[in-house]
N, C-alpha and C positions, 0 to 999 in steps of 0.2 A: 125393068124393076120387078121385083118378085112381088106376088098379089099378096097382100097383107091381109086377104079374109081367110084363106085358108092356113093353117097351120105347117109350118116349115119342120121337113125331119133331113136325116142327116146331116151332110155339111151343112145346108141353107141352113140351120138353126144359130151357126156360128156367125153367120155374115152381117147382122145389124153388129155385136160386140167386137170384131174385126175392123168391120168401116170406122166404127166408134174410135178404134185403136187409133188407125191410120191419119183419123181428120186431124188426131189431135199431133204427127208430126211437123215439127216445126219445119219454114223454108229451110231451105240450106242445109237441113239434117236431114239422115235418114234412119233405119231402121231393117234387123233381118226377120225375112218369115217367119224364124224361130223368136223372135223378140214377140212380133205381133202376135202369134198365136200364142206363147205364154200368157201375153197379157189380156188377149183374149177367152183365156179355159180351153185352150185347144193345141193342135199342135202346126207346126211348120208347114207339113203340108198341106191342110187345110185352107190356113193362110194362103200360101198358096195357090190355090182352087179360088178364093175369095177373091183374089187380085185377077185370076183369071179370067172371071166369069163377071168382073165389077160392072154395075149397070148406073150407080148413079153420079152425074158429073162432078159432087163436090168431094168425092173422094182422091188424094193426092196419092193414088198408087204407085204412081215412079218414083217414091219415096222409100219404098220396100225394095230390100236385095239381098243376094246372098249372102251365107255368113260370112262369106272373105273381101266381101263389097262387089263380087261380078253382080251382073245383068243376066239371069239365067232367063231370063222371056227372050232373047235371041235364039235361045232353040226354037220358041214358037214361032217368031216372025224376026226377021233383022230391021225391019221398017219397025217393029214396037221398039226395038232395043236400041235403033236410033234416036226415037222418039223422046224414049226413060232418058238417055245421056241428056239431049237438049234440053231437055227440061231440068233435068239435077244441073248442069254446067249454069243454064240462065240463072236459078237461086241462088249459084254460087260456090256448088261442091264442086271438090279438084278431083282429080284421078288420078291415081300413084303406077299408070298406066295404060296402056291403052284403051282398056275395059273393065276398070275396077276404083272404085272408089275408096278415096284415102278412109277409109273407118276409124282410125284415132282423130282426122279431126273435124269427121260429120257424123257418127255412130252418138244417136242418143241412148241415155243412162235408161233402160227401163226405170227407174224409177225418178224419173222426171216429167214423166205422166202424172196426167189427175187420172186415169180409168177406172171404172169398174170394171170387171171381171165379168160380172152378168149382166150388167145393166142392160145388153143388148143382145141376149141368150131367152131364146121364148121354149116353154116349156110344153 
């Protein structure tokens, strides 16, 4: 976990309003990097970095994917990318193939969130 007395720059300043994003996806839905980083004041790949680098357990990161519904964390590891499907399949997402999740019908509406935008952006 990032030490919360000193002051976070670059990415790290995005990552409390990122995780904020993310807690708040529902089971069974998901969400793309590009969704969470809008809704966090940032962008895709940041999100990205965020999910990468995520350090606290109650963040529901296999919940984030591409925008076309792949699993792009299998470049990093195939054991994570096995991991993200198990978990998306146990809440209940389908796959409209072998590697990609149906998005019409687990793709949350951005605004079906409660988020703030900065709530969790330190300055």
């Amino acid at each position: 976990m990032r030490d919360q007395s000193t002051p976070a720059t670059g990415k790290a300043i995005y990552a409390d309003a990122i995780n904020a994003v993310v807690r708040q996806i529902p089971p069974g839905s998901v969400m793309t990097y590009g969704q969470v980083g809008s809704l966090a004041g940032t962008t895709a790949r940041i999100a990205g970095w965020a999910m990468a680098n995520i350090s606290e357990d109650d963040v529901p990161w296999h919940r984030v994917v591409g925008a076309d519904g792949n699993l792009p964390i299998g470049r990093r590891s195939v054991a994570l990318k096995e991991l993200q499907e198990q978990r998306l399949r146990a809440e209940g997402v389908t796959f409209r193939n072998a590697d990609h999740v149906d998005m019409r019908r687990h793709q949350v509406d951005e605004g079906q969130t409660n988020h703030n935008p900065s709530a969790g952006v330190q300055n």
